[in-house]
C-alpha positions in Angstrom: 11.8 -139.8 19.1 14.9 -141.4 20.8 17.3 -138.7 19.3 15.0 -135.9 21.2 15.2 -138.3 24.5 18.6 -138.1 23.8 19.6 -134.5 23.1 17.5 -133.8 26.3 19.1 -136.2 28.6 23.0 -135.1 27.0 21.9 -131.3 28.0 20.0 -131.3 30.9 22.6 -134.1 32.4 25.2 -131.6 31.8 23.7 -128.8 33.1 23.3 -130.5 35.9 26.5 -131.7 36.6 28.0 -128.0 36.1 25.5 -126.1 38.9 26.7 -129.0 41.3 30.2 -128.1 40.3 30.1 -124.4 40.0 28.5 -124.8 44.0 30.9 -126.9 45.0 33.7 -124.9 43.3 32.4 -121.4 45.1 31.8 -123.3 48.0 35.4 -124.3 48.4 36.2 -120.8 47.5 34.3 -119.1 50.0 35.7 -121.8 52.8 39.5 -121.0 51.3 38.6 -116.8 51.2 37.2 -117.1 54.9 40.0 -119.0 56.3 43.0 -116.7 54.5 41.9 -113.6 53.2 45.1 -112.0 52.1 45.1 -115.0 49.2 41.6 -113.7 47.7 42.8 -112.2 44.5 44.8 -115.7 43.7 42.0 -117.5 44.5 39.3 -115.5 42.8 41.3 -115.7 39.5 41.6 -119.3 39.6 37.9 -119.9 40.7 37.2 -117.9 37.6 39.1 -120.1 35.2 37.7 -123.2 36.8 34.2 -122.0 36.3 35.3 -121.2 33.0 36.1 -124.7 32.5 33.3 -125.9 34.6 30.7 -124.2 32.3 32.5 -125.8 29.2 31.2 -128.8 29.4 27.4 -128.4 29.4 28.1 -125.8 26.4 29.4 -128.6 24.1 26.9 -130.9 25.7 24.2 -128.0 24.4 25.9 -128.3 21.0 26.2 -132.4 20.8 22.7 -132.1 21.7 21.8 -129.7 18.2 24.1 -132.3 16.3 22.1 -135.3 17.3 19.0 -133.5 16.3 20.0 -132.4 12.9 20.1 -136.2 11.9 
């Protein structure tokens, strides 16, 4: 029972904590796009690593999570 409390907290936690990154990190973008347009293309690239990155972590959270359950 506490390995299924704690799969769910490990992957919901995480997904969590990436939608209030990946809003922040477009945020930022947007504000940065809006105040110098002619650096878009840099900045889109980068904010597409970074959500790359972002998105990382509640993936192996997702997969920590199947770990813990098959014990």
């Amino acid at each position: 029972m506490v390995e299924l409390i704690g799969a769910g907290l490990a992957a919901g936690l995480a997904a969590i904590g990436a939608g209030i990154g990946n809003g922040y990190l477009f945020g930022k973008f947007m504000e940065g796009v809006s105040r110098q347009p002619e650096v878009e293309p840099k900045l889109k690239s980068n904010a597409f690593v970074m959500f790359a990155l972002v998105e990382a972590v509640p993936i192996l959270a997702v997969v920590i999570a199947f770990i813990i359950l098959a014990k």
